[in-house]
py3Dmol code that shows the C-alpha trace and the ligand (Angstrom):
import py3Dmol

protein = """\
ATOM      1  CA  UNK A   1     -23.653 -68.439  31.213  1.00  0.00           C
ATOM      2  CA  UNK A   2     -24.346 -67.046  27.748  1.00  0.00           C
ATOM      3  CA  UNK A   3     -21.155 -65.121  26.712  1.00  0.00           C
ATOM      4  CA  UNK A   4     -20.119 -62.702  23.499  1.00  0.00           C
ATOM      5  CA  UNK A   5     -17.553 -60.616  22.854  1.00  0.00           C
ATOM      6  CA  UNK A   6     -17.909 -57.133  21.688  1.00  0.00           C
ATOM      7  CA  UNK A   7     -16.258 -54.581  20.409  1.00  0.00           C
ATOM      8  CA  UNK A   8     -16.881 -50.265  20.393  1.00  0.00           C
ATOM      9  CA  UNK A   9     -14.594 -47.733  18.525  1.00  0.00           C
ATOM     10  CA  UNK A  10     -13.234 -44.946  19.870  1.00  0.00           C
ATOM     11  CA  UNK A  11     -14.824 -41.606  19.397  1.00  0.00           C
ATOM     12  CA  UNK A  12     -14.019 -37.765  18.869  1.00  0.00           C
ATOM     13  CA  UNK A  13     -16.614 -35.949  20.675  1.00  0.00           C
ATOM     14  CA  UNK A  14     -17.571 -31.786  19.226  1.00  0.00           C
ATOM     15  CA  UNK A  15     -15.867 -31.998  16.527  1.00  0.00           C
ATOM     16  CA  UNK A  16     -15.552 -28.033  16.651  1.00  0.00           C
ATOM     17  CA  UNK A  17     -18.415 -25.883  16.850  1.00  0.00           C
ATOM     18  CA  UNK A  18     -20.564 -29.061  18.301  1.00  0.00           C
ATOM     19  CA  UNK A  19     -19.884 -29.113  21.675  1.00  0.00           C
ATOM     20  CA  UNK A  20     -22.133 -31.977  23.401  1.00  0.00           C
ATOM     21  CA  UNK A  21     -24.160 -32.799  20.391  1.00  0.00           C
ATOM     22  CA  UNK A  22     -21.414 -34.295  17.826  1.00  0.00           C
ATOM     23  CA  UNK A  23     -19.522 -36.984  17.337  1.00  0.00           C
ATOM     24  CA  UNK A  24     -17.613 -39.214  14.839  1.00  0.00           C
ATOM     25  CA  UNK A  25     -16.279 -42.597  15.169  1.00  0.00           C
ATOM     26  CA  UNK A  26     -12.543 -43.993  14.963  1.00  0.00           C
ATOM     27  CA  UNK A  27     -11.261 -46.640  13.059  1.00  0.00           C
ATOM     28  CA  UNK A  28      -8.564 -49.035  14.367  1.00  0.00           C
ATOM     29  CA  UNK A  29      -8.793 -47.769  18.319  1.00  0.00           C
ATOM     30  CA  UNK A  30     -11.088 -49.246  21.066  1.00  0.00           C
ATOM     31  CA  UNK A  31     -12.535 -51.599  23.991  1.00  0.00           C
ATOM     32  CA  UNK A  32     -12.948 -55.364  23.628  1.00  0.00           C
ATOM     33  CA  UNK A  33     -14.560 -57.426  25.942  1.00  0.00           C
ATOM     34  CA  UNK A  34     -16.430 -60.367  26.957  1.00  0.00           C
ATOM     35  CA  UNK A  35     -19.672 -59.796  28.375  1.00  0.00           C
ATOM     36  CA  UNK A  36     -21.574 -63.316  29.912  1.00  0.00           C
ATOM     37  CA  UNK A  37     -25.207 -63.117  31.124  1.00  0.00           C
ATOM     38  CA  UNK A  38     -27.323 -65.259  33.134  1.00  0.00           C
ATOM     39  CA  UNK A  39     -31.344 -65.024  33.211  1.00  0.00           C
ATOM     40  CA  UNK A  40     -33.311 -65.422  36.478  1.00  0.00           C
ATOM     41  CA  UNK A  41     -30.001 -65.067  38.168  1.00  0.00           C
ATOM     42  CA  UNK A  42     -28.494 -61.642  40.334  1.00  0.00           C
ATOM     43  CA  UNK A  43     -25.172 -59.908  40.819  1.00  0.00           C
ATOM     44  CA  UNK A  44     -22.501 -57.864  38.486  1.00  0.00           C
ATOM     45  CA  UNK A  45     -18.594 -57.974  38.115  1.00  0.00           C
ATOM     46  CA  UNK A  46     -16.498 -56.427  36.423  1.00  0.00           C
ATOM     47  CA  UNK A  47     -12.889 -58.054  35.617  1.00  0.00           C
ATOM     48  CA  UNK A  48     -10.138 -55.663  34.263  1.00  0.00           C
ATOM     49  CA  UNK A  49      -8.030 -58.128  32.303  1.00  0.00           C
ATOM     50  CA  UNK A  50      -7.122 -55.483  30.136  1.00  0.00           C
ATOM     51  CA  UNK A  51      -3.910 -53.777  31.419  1.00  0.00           C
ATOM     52  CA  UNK A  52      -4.954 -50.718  31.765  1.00  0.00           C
ATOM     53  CA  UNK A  53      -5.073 -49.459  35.199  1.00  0.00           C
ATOM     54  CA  UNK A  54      -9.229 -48.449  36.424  1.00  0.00           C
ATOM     55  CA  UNK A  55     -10.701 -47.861  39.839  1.00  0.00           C
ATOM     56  CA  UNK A  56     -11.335 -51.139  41.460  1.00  0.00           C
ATOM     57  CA  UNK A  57     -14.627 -49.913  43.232  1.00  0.00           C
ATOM     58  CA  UNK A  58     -17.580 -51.079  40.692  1.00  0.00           C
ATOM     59  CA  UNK A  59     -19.106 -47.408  41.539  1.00  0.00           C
ATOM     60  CA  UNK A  60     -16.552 -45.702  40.347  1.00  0.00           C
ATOM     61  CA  UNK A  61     -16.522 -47.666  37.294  1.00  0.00           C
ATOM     62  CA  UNK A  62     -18.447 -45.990  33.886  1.00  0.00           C
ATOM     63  CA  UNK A  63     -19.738 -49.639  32.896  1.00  0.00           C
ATOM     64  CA  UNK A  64     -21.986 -49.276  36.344  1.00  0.00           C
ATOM     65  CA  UNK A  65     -24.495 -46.564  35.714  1.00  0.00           C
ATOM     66  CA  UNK A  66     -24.935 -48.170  32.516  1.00  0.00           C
ATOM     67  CA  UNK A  67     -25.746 -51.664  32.858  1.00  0.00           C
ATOM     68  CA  UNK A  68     -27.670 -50.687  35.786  1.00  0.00           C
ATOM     69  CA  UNK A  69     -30.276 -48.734  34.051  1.00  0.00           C
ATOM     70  CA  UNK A  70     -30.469 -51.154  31.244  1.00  0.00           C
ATOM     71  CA  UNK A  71     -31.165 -53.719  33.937  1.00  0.00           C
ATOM     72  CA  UNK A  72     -33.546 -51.913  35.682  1.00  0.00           C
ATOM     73  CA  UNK A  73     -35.837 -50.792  32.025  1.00  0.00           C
ATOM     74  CA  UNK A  74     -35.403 -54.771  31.513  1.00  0.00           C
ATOM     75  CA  UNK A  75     -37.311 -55.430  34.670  1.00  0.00           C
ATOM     76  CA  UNK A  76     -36.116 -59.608  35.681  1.00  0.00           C
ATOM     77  CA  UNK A  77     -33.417 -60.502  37.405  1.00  0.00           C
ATOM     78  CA  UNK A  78     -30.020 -61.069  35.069  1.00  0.00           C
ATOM     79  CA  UNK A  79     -26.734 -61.749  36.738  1.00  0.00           C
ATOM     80  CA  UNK A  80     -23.663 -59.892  34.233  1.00  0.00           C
ATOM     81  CA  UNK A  81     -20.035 -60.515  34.469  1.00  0.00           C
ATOM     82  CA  UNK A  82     -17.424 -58.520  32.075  1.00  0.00           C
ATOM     83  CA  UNK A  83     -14.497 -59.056  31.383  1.00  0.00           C
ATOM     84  CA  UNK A  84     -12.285 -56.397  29.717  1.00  0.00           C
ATOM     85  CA  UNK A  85      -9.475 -57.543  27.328  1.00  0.00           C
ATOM     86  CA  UNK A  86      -8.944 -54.370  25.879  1.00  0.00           C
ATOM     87  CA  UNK A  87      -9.234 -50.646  26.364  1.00  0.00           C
ATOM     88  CA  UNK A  88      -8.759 -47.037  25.666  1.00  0.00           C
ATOM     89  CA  UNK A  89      -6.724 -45.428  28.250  1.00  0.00           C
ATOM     90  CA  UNK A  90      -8.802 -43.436  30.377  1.00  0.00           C
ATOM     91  CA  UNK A  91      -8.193 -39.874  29.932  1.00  0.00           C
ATOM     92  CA  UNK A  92      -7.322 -39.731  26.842  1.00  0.00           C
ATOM     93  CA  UNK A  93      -9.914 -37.845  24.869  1.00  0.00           C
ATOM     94  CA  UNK A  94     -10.967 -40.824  22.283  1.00  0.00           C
ATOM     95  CA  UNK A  95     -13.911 -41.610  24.022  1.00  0.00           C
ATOM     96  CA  UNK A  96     -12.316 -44.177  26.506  1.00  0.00           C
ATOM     97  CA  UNK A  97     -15.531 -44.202  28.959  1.00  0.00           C
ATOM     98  CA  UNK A  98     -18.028 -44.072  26.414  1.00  0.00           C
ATOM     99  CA  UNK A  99     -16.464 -46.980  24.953  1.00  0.00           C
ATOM    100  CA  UNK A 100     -16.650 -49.204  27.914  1.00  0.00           C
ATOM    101  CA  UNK A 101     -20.173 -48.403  28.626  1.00  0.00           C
ATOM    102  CA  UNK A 102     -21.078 -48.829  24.610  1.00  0.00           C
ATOM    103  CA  UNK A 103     -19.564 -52.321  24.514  1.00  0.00           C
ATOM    104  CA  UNK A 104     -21.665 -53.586  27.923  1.00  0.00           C
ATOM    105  CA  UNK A 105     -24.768 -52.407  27.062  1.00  0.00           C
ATOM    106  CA  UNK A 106     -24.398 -53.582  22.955  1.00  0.00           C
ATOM    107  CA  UNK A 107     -22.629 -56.741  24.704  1.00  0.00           C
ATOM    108  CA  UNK A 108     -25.828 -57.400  26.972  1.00  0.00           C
ATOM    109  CA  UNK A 109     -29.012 -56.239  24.659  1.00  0.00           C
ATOM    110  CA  UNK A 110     -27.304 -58.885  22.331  1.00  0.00           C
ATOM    111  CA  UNK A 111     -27.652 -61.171  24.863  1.00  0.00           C
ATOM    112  CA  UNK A 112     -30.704 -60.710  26.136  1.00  0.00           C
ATOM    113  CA  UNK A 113     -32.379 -60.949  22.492  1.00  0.00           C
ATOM    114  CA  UNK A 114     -32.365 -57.441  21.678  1.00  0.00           C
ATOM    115  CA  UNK A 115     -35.141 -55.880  23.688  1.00  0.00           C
ATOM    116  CA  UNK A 116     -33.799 -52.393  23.468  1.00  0.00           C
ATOM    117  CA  UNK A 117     -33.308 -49.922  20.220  1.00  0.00           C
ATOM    118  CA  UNK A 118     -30.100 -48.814  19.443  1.00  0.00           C
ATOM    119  CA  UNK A 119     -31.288 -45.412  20.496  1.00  0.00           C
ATOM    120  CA  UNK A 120     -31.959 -46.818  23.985  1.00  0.00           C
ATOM    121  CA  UNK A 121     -28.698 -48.274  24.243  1.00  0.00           C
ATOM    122  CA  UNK A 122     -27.151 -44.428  23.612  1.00  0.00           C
ATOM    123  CA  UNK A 123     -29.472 -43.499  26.311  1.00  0.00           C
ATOM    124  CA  UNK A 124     -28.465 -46.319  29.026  1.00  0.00           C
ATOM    125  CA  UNK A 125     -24.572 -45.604  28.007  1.00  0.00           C
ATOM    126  CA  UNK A 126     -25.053 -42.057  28.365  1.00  0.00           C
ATOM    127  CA  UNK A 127     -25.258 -41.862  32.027  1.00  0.00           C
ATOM    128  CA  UNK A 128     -21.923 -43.462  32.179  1.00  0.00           C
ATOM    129  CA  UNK A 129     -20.313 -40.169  31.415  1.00  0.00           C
ATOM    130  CA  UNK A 130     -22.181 -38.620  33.822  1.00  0.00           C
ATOM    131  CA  UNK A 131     -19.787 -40.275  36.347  1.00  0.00           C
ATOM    132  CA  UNK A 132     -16.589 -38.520  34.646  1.00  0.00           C
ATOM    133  CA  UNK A 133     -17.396 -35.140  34.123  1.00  0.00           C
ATOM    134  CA  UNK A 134     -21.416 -34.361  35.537  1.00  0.00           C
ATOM    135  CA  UNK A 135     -23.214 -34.563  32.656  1.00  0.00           C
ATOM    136  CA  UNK A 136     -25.003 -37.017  30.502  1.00  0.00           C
ATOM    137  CA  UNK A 137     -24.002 -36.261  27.155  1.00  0.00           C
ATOM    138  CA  UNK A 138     -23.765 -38.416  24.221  1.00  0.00           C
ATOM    139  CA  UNK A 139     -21.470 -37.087  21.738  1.00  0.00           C
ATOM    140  CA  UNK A 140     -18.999 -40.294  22.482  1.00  0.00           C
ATOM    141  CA  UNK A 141     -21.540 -42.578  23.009  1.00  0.00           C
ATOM    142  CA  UNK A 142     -23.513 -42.009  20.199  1.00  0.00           C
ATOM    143  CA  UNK A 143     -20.569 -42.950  17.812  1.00  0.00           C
ATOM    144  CA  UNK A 144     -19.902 -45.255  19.612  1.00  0.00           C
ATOM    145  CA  UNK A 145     -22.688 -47.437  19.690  1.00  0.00           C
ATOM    146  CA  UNK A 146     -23.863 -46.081  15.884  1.00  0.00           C
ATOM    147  CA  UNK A 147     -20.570 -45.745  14.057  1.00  0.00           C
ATOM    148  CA  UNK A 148     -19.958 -42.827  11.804  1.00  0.00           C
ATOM    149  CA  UNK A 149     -20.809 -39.099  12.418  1.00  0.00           C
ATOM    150  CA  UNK A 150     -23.273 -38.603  14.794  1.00  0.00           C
ATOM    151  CA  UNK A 151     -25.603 -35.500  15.892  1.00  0.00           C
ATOM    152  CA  UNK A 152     -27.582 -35.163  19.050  1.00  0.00           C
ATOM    153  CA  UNK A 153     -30.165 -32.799  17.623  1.00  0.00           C
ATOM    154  CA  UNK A 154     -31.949 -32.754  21.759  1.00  0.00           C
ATOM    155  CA  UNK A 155     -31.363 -34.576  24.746  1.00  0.00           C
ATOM    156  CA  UNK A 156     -34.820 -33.866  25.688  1.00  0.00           C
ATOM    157  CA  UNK A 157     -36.657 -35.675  24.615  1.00  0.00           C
ATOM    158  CA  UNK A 158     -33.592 -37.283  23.116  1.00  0.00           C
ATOM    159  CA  UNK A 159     -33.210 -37.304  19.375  1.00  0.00           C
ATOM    160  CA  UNK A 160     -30.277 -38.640  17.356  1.00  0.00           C
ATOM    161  CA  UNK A 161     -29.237 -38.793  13.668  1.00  0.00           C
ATOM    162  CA  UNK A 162     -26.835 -40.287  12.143  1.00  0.00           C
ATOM    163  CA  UNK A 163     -24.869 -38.476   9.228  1.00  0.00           C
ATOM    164  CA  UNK A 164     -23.021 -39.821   5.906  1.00  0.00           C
ATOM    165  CA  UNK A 165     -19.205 -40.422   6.247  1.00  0.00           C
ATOM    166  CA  UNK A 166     -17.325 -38.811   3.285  1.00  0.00           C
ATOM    167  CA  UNK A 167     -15.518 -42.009   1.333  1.00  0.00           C
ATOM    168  CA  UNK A 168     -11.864 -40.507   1.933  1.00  0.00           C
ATOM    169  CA  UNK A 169     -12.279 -39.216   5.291  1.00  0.00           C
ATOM    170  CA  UNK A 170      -9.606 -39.605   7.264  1.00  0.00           C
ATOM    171  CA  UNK A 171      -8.194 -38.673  11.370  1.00  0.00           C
ATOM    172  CA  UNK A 172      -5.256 -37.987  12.982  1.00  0.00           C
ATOM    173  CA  UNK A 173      -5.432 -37.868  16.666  1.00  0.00           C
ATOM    174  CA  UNK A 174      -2.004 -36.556  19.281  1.00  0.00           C
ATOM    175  CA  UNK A 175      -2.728 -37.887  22.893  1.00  0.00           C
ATOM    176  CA  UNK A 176      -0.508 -35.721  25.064  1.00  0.00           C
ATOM    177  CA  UNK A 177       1.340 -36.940  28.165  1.00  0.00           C
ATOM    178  CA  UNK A 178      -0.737 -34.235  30.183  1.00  0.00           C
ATOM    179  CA  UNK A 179      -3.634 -34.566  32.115  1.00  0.00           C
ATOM    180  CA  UNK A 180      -6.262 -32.581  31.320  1.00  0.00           C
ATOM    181  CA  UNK A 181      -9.640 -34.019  33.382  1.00  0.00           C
ATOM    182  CA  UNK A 182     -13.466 -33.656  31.403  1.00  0.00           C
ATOM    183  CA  UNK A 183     -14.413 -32.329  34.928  1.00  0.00           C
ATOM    184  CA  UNK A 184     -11.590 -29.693  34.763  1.00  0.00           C
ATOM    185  CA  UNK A 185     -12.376 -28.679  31.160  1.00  0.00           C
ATOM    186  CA  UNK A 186     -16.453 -28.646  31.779  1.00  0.00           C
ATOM    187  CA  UNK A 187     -15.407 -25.945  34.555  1.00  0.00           C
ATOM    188  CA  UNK A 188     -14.096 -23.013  32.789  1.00  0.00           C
ATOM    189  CA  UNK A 189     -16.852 -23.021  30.188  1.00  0.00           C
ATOM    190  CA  UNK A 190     -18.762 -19.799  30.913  1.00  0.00           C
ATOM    191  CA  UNK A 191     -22.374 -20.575  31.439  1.00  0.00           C
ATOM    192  CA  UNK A 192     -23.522 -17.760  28.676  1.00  0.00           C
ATOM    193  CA  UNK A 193     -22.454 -16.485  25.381  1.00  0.00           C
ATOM    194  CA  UNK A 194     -22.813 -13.586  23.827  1.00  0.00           C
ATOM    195  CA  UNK A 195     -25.339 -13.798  20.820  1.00  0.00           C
ATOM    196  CA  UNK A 196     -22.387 -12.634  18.191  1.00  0.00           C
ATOM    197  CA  UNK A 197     -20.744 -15.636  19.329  1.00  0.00           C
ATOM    198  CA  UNK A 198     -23.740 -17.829  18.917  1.00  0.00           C
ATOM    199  CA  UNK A 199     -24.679 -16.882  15.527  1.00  0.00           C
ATOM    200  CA  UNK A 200     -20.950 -17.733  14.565  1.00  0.00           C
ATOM    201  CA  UNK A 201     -21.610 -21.305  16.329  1.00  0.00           C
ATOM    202  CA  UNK A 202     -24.966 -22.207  14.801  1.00  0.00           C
ATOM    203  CA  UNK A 203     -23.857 -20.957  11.384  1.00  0.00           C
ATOM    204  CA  UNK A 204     -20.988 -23.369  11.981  1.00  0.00           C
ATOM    205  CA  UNK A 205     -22.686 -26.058  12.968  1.00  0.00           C
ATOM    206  CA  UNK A 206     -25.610 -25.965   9.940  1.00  0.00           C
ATOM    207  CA  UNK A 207     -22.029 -25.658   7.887  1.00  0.00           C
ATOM    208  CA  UNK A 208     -20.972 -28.745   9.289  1.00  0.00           C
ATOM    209  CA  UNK A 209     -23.920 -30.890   9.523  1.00  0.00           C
ATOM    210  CA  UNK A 210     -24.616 -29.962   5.282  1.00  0.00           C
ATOM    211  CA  UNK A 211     -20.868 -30.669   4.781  1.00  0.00           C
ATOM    212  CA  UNK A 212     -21.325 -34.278   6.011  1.00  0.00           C
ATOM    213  CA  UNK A 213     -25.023 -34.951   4.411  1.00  0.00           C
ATOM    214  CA  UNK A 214     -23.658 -33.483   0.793  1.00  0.00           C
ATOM    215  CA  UNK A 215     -20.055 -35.374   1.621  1.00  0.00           C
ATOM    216  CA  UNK A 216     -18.268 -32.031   1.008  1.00  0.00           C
ATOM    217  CA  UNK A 217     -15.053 -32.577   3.064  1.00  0.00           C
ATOM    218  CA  UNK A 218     -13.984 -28.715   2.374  1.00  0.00           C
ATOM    219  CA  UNK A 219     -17.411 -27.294   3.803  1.00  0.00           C
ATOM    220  CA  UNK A 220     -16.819 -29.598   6.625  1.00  0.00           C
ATOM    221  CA  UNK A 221     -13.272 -28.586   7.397  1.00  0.00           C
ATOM    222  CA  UNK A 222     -14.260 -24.695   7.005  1.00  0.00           C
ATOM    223  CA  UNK A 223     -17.291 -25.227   9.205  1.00  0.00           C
ATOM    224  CA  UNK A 224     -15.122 -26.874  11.764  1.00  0.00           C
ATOM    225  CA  UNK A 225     -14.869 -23.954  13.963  1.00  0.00           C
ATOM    226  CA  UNK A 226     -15.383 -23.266  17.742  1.00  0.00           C
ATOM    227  CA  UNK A 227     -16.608 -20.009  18.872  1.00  0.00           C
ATOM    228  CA  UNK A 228     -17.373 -20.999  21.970  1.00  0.00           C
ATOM    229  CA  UNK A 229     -15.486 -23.775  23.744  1.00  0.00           C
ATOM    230  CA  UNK A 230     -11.932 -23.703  22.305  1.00  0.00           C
ATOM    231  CA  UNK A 231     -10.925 -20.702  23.474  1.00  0.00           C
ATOM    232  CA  UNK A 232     -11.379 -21.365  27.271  1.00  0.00           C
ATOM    233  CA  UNK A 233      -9.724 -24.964  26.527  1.00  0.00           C
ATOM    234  CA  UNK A 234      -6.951 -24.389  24.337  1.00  0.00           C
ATOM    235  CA  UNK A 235      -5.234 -22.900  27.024  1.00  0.00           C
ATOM    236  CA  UNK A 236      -4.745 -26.537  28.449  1.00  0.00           C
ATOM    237  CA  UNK A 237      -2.558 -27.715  25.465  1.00  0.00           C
ATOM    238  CA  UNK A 238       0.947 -25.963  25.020  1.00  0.00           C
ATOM    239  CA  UNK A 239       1.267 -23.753  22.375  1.00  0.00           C
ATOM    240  CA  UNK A 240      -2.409 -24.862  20.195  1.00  0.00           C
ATOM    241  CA  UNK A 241      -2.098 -22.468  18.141  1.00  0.00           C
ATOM    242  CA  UNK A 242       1.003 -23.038  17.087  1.00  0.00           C
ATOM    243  CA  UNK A 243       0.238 -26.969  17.067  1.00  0.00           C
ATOM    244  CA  UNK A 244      -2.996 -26.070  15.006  1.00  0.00           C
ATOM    245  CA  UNK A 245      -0.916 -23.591  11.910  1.00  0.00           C
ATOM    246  CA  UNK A 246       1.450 -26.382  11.720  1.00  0.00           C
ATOM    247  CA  UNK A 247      -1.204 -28.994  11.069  1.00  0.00           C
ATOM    248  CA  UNK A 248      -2.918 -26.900   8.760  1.00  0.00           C
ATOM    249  CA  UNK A 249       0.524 -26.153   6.807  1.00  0.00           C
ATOM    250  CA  UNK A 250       0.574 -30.213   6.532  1.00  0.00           C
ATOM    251  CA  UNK A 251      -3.093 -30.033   4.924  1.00  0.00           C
ATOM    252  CA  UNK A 252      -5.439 -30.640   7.569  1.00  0.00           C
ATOM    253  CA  UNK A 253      -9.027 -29.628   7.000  1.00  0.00           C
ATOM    254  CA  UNK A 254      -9.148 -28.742  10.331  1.00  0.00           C
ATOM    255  CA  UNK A 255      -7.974 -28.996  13.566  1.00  0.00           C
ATOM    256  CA  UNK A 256      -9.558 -28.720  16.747  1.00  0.00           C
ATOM    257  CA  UNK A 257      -9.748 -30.511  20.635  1.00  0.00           C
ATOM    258  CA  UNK A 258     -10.693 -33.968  20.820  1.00  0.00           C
ATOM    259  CA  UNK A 259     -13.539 -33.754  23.128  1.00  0.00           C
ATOM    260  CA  UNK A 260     -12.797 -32.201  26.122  1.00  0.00           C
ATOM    261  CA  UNK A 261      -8.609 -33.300  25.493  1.00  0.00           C
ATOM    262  CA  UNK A 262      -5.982 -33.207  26.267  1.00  0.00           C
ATOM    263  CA  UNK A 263      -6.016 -35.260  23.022  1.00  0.00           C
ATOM    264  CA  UNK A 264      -6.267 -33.295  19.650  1.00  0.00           C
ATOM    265  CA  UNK A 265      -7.576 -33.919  15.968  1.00  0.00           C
ATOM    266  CA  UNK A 266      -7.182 -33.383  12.898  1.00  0.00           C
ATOM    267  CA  UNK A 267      -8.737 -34.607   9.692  1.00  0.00           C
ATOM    268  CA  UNK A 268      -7.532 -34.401   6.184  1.00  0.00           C
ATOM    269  CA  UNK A 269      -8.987 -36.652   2.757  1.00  0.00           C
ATOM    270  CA  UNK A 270      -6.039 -38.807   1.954  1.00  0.00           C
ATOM    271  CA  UNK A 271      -4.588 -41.309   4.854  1.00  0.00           C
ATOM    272  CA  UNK A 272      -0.695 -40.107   4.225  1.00  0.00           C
ATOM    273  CA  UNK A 273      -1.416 -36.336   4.858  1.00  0.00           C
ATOM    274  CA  UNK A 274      -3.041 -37.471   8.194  1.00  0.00           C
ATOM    275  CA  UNK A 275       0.171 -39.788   9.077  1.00  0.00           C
ATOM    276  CA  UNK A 276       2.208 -36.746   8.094  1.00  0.00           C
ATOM    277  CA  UNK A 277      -0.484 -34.458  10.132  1.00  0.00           C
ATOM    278  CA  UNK A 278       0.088 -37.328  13.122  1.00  0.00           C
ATOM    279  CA  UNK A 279       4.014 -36.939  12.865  1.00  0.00           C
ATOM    280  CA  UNK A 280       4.079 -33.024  13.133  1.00  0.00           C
ATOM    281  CA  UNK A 281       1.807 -33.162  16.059  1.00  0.00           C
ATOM    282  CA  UNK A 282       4.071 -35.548  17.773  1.00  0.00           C
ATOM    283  CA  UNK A 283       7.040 -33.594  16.863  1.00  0.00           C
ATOM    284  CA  UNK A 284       4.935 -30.292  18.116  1.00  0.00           C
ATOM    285  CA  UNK A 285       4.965 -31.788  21.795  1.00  0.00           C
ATOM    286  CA  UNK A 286       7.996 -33.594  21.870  1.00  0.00           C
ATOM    287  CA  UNK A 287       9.578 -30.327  21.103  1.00  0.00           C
ATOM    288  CA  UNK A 288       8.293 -28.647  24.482  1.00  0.00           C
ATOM    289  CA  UNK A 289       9.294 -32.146  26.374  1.00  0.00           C
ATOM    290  CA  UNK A 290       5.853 -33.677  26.106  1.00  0.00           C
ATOM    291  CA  UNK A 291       5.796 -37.561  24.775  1.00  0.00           C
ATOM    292  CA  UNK A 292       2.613 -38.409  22.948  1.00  0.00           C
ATOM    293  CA  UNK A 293       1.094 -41.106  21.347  1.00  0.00           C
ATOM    294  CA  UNK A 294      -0.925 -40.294  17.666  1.00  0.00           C
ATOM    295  CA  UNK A 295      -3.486 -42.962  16.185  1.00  0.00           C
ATOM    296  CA  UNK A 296      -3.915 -42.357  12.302  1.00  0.00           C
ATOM    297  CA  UNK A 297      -6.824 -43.827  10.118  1.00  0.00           C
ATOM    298  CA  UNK A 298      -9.959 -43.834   8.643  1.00  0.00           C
ATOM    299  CA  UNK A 299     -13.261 -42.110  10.001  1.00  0.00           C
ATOM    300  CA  UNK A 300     -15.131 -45.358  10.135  1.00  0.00           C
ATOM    301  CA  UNK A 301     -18.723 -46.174   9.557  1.00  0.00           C
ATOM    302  CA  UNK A 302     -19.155 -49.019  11.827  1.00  0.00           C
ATOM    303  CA  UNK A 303     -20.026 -48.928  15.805  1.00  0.00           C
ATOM    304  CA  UNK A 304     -20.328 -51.429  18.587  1.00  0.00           C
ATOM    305  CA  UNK A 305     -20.307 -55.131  17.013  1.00  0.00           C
ATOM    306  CA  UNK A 306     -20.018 -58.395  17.639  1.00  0.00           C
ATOM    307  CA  UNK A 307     -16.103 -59.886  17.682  1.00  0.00           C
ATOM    308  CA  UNK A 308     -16.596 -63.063  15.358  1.00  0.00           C
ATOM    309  CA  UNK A 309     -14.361 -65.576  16.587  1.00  0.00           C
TER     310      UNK A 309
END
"""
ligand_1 = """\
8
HSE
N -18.666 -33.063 24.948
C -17.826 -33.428 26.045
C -16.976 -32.231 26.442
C -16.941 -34.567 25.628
O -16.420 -31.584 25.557
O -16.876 -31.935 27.645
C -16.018 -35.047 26.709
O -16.483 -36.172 27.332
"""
view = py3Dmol.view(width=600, height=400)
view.addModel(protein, "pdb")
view.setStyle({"model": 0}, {"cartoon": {"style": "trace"}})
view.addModel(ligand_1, "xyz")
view.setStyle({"model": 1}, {"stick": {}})
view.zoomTo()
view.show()
């Protein structure tokens, strides 16, 4: 069989104010595997050789919907084995699913010759998340697969752009020891907002969008707001407020949830504030008996890719 390995970052999904339509990628954090394909050939597995525990059932798994679409747009038979090495625990709010389902479908298009656009790849990886929280959305997956800061400007017909990362751009990221599911935290959104609160949003988001294309971290850390969505979430993580002052005393340029948590970012321009961001985080929840782990790096410009070995 023809084999490759591949890599996608993990991803921070709304980054604020854009709730399903933004997205930036990670540096340092995400899946490897090996995907193998053989032409003219059926069947798929999937082998978890990465640790971390998944749901054995191949339905159940996000790489499914995925590579099943991407099969069926590609028309012949192709038999697909992947093997994971490494990966983003599930649940964590860096993008864990949309990684898996990046890497496959980069892993296979490669493969294959490259008869899909990146664009199409979003679109096949996309319905992976479906399977976690209900919707296809593609504010992980669109990092994921593109690197840097991403913006789903419509899903249909589905239009994507991807945005300038600031040179000294940097994340800090606390993954609490709670679980907070996207399914849970998709549920107590209300299904309409007041227009007040949606000219606060789109104002935001225009803020946050120019901050990125002019490379003005301080119009993207005021614009970094949420109106809408963080105040029916933040109730999940202990004391956010609190956690979100403290970060900001440390000289974040702004904090909000990491996609729909429990995980939570922050970003700041030089890589020691966001260690020292990282550090009071951890200290916030180990404080009210919660252990966390906190990831601390660059904002990074590149997305899936090809391990070289
Ligand atoms: N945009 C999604 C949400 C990301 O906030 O629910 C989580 O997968």
């Amino acid at each position: 069989m023809k084999h490759i390995e591949v890599f996608a970052p993990g991803t921070v999904a709304n980054l604020g104010c854009g709730f399903d339509v933004m997205g930036l990628t990670l540096d340092g954090v995400g899946d490897r595997m090996e995907v193998m394909v053989e032409p003219d050939a059926e069947g798929f597995e999937i082998r978890n050789e990465s640790g971390v525990e998944l749901p054995e059932s191949l339905d159940e798994n996000v790489i499914t919907p995925a590579v099943r679409a991407m099969l069926a747009a590609y028309g012949g038979s192709v038999r697909v084995i992947i093997r994971l090495l490494e990966k983003i625990v599930p649940g964590s709010g860096i993008g864990s699913s949309a990684a898996s389902s990046a890497a496959a479908v980069y892993g296979i298009n490669e493969l294959l010759g490259c008869p899909f656009s990146v664009k199409q790849l979003v679109e096949f990886a996309m319905l992976g998340e479906a399977l976690q929280g209900g919707t296809a959305h593609a504010d992980n997956v669109g990092p994921a697969l593109l690197g840097g800061v991403v913006l789903i400007r419509g899903y249909e017909p589905f239009d994507i752009v991807r945005l300038p990362v600031p040179d000294n751009f940097f994340y800090a990221v606390v993954h609490p020891q709670i679980v907070v599911s996207t399914k849970m935290a998709r549920e107590v959104l209300p299904h309409e907002i007041p227009l007040s609160k949606a000219v606060k949003q789109w104002g935001n988001v225009g803020g946050l969008v120019a901050g990125f294309a002019l490379r003005d971290v301080a119009l993207i850390g005021r614009s970094m707001q949420d109106a809408v969505v963080e105040p029916y979430r933040k109730g999940f993580i202990p004391d956010y407020d609190v956690l979100k002052q403290e970060a900001m005393g440390q000289g974040a340029l702004a904090l909000n949830i990491a996609g729909s948590g429990p995980s939570v970012f922050a970003l700041a321009s030089d890589y020691a504030v966001a260690c020292r961001i990282a550090d009071s985080m951890e200290r916030h929840f180990a404080g009210r008996g919660i252990a966390s782990h906190t990831y601390a790096g660059r904002v990074s410009n590149a997305g899936a890719r090809i391990v070289e070995s």
